[in-house]
N, CA, C and O atoms as a DFTB+ gen file, in Angstrom:
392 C
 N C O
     1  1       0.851      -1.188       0.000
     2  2       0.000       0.000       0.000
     3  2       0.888       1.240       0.000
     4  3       2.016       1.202       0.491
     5  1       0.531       2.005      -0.385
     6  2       1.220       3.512      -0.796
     7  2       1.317       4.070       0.881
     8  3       0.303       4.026       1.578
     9  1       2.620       4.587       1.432
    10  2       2.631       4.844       2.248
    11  2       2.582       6.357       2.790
    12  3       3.164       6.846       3.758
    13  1       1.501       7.078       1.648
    14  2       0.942       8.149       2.198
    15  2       0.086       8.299       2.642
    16  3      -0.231       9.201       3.417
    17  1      -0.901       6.867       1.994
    18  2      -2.504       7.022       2.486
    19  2      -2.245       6.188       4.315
    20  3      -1.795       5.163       4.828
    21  1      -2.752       7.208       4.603
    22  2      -3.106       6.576       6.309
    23  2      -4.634       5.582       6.282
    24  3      -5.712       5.713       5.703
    25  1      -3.878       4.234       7.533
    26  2      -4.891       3.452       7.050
    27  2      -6.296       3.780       8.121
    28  3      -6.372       4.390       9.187
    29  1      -7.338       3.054       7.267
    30  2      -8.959       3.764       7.903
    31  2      -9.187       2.596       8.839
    32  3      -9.005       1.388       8.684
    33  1      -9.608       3.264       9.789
    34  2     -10.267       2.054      11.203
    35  2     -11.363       1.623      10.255
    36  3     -12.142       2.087       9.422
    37  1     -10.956       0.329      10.909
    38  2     -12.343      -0.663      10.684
    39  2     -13.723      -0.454      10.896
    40  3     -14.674      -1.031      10.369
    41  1     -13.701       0.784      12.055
    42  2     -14.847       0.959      12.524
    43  2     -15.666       2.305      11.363
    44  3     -16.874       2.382      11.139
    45  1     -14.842       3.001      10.933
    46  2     -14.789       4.027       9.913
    47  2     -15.430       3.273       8.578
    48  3     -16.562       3.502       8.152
    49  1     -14.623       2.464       8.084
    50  2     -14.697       1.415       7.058
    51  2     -16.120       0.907       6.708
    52  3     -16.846       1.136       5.740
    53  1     -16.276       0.159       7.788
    54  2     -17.706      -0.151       8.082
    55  2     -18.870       0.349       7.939
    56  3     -19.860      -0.208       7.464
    57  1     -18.767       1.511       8.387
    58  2     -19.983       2.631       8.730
    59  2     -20.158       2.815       7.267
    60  3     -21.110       2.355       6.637
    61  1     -18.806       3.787       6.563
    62  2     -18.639       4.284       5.134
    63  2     -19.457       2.963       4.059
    64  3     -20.291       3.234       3.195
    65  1     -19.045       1.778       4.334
    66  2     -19.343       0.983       3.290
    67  2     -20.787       0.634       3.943
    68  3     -21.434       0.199       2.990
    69  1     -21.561       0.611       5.024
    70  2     -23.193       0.573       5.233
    71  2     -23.755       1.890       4.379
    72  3     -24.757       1.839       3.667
    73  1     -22.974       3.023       4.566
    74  2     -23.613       4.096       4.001
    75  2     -23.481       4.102       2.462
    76  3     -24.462       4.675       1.987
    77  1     -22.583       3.652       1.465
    78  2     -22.272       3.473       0.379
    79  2     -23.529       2.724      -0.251
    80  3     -24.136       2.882      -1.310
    81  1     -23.709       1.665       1.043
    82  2     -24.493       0.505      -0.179
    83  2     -26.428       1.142       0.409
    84  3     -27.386       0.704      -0.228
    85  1     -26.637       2.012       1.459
    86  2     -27.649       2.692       1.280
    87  2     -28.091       3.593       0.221
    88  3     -29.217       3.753      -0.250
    89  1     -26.725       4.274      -0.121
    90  2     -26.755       5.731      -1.237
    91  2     -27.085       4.705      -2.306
    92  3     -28.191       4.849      -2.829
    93  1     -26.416       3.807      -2.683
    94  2     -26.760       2.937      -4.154
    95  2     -27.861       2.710      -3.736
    96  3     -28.796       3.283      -4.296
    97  1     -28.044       2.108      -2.990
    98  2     -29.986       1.199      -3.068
    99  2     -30.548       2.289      -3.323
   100  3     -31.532       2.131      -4.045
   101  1     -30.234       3.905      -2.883
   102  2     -31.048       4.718      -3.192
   103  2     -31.294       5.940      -4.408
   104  3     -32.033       6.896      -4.641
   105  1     -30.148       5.205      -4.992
   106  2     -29.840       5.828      -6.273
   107  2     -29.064       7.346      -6.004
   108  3     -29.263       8.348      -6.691
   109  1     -28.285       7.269      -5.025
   110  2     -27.715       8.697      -4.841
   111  2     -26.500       8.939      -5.313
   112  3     -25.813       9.959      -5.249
   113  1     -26.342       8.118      -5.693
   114  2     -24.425       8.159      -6.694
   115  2     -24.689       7.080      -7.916
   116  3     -25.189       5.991      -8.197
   117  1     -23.557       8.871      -8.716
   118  2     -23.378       8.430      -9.750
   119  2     -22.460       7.686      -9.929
   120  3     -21.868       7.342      -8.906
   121  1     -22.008       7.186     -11.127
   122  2     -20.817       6.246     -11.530
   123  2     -19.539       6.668     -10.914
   124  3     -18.796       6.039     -10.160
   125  1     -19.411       8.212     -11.534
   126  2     -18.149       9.074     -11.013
   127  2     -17.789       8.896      -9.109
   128  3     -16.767       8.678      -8.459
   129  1     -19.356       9.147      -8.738
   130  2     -18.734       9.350      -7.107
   131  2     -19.065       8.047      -6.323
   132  3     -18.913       8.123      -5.104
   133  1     -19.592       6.593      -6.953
   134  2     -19.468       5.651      -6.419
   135  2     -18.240       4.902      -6.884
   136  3     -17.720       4.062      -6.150
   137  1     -17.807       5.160      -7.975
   138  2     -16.611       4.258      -7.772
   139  2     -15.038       5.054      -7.044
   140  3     -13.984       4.522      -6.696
   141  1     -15.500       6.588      -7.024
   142  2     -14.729       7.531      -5.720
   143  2     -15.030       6.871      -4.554
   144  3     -14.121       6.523      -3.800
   145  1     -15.910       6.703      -4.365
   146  2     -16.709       5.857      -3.077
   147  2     -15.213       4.524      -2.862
   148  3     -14.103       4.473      -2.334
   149  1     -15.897       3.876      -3.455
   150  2     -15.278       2.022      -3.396
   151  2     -13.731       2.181      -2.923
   152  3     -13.135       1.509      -2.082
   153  1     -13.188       3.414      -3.815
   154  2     -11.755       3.126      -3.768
   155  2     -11.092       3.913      -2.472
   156  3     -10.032       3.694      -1.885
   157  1     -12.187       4.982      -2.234
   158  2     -12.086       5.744      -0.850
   159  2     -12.345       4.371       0.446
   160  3     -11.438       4.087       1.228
   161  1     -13.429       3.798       0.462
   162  2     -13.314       2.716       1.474
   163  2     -12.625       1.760       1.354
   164  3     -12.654       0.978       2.304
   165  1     -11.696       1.397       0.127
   166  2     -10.689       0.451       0.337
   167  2      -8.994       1.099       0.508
   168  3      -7.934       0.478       0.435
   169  1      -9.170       2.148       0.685
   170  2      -8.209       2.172       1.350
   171  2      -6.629       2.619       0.287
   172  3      -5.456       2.831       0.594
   173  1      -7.517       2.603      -1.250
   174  2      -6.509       2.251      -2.294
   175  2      -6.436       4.175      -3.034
   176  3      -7.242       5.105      -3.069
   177  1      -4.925       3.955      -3.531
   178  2      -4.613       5.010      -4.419
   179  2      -5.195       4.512      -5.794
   180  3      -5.465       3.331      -6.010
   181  1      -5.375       5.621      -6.780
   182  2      -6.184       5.040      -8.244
   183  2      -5.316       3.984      -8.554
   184  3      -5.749       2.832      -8.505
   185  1      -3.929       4.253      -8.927
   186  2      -3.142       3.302      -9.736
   187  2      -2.939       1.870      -8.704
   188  3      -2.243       0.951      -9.135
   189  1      -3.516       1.772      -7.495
   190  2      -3.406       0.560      -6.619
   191  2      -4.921      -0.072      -6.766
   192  3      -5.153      -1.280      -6.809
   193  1      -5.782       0.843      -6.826
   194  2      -6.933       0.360      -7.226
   195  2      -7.477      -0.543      -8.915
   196  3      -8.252      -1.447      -9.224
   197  1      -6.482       0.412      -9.647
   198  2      -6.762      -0.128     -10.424
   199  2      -6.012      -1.358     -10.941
   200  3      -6.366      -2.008     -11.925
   201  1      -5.240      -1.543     -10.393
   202  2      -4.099      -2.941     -10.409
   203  2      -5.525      -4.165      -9.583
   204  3      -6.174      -5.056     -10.130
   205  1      -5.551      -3.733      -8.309
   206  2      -6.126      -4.637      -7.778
   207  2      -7.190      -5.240      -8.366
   208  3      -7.293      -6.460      -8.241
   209  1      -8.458      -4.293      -9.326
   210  2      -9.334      -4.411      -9.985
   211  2      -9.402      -4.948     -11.438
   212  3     -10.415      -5.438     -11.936
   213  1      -8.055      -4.779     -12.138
   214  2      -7.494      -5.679     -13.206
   215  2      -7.988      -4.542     -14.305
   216  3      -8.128      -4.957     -15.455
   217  1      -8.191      -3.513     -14.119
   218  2      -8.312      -2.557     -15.298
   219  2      -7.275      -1.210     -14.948
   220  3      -6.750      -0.810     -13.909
   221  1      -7.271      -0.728     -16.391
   222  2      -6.185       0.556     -16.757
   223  2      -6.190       1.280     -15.157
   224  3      -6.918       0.954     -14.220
   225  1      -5.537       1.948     -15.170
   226  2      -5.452       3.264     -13.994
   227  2      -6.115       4.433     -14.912
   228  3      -6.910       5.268     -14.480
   229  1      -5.552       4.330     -16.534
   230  2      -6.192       5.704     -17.325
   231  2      -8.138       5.545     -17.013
   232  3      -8.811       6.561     -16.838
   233  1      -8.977       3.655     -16.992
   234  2      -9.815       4.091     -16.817
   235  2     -10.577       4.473     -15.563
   236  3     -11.732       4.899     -15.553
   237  1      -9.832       4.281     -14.547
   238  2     -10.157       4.663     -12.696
   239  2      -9.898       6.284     -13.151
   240  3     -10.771       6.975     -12.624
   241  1      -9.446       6.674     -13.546
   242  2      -9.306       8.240     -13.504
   243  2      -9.914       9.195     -14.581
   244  3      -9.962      10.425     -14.554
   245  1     -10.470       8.127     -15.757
   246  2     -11.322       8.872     -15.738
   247  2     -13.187       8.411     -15.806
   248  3     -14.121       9.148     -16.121
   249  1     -13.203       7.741     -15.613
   250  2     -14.568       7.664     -14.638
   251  2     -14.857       8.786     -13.071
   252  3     -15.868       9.300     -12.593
   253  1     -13.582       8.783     -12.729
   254  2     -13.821       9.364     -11.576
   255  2     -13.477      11.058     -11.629
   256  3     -13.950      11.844     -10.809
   257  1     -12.919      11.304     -12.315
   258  2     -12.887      12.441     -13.244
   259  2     -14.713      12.787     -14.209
   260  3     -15.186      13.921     -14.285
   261  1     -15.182      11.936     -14.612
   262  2     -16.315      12.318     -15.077
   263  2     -16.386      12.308     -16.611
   264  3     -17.390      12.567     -17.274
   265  1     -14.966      11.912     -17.156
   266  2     -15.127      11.711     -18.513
   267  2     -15.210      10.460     -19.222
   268  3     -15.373      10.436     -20.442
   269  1     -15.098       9.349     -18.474
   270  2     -14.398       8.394     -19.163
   271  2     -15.852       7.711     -19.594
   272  3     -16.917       7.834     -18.989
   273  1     -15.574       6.889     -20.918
   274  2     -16.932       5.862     -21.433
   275  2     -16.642       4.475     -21.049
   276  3     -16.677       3.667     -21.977
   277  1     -16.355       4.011     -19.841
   278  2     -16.091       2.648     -19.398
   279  2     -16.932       1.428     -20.134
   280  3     -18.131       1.515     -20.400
   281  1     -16.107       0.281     -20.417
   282  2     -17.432      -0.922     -21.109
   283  2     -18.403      -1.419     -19.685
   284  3     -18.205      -1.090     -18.515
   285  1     -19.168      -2.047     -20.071
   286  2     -19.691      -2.996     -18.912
   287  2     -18.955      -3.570     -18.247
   288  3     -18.996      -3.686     -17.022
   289  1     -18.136      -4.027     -19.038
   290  2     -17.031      -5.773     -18.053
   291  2     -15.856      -4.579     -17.188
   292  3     -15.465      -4.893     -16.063
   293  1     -15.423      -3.378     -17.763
   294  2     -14.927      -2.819     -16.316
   295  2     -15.607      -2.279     -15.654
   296  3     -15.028      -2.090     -14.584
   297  1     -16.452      -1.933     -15.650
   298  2     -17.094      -1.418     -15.267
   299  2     -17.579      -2.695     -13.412
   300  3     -17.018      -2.694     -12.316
   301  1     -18.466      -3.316     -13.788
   302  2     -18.187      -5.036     -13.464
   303  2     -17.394      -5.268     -12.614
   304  3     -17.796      -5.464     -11.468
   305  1     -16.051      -5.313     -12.917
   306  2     -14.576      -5.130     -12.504
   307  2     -14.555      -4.576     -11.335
   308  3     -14.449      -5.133     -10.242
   309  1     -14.663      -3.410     -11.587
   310  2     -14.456      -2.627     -10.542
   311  2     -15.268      -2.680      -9.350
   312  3     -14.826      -2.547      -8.208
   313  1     -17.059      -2.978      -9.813
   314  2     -18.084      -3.117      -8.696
   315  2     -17.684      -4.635      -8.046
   316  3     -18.250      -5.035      -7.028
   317  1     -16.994      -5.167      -8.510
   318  2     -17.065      -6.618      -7.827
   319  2     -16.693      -6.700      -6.498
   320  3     -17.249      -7.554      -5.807
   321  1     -15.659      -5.803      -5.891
   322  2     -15.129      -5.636      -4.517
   323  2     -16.240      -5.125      -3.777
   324  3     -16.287      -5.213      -2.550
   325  1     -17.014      -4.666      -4.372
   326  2     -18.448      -4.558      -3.242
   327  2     -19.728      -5.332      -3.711
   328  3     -20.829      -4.803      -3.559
   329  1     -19.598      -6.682      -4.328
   330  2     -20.404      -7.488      -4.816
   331  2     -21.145      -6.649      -5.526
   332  3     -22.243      -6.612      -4.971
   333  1     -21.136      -5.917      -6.509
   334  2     -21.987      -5.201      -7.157
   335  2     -22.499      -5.768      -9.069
   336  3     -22.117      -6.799      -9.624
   337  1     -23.022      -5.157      -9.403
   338  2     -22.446      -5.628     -10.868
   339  2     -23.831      -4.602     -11.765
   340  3     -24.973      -4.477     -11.322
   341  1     -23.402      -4.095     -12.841
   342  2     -24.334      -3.158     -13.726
   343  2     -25.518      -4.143     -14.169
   344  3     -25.526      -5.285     -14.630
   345  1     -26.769      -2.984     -13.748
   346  2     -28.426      -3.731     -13.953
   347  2     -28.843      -2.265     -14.136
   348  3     -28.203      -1.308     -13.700
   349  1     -30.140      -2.188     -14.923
   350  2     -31.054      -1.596     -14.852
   351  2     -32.243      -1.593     -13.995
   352  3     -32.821      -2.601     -13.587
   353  1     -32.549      -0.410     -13.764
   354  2     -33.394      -0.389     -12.383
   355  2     -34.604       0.549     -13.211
   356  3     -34.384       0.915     -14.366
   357  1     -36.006       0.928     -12.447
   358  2     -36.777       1.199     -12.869
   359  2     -36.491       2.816     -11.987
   360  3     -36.244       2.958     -10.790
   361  1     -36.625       3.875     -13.035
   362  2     -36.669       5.097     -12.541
   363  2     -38.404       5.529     -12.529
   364  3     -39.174       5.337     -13.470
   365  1     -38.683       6.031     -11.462
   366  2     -40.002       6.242     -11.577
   367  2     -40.326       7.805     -12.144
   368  3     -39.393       8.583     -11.947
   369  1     -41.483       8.365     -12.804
   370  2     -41.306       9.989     -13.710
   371  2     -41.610      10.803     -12.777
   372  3     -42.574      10.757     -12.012
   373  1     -40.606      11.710     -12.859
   374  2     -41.224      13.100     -11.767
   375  2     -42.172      13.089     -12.213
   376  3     -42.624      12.610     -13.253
   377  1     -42.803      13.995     -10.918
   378  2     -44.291      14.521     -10.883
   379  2     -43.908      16.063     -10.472
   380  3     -43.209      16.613      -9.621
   381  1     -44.590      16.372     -11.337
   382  2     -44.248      18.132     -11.596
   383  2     -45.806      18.379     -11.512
   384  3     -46.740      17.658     -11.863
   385  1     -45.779      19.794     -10.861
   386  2     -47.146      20.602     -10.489
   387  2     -47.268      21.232     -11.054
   388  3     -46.323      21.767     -11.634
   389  1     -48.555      21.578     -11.246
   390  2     -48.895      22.886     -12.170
   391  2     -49.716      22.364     -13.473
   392  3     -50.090      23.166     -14.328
């Protein structure tokens, strides 16, 4: 591990990754700031993250940057450390007044 990042209590860890997988169930992060998310609770620098995850470092940075067009399978990749994996979900239509 990169010995700038100071490591996160378990108890920190924990909490962060209950709250992570609430914000997803609730649709509150996007691609960009959940996979900021994942790599923030593991503890990892991009280029350690993205070793560990088996894809580029160019595409951890830019997903998380906000530009990048990731495929599914890294995409995949990357959600797997939090058992995750890309699905479609049903968005329900605003309701606007007036």
């Amino acid at each position: 591990m990169d010995k700038r990042r100071k490591p996160i209590p378990k108890e920190v860890a924990r909490a962060d990754r209950i709250q992570f997988y609430q914000d997803i169930a609730a649709g509150k992060l996007s691609l960009q700031d959940a996979v900021k998310k994942m790599r923030s609770i593991s503890g990892m620098t991009q280029p350690e993250f993205a070793k560990h995850r088996g894809v580029s470092v160019r595409v951890i940075r830019e997903i998380e940057a906000g530009t990048g067009n990731p495929t599914v399978k890294s995409i995949n990749q990357i959600a797997e450390i939090f058992a995750l994996e890309v699905a479609f979900r049903h968005k329900p239509a605003e309701v606007t007044s007036g």
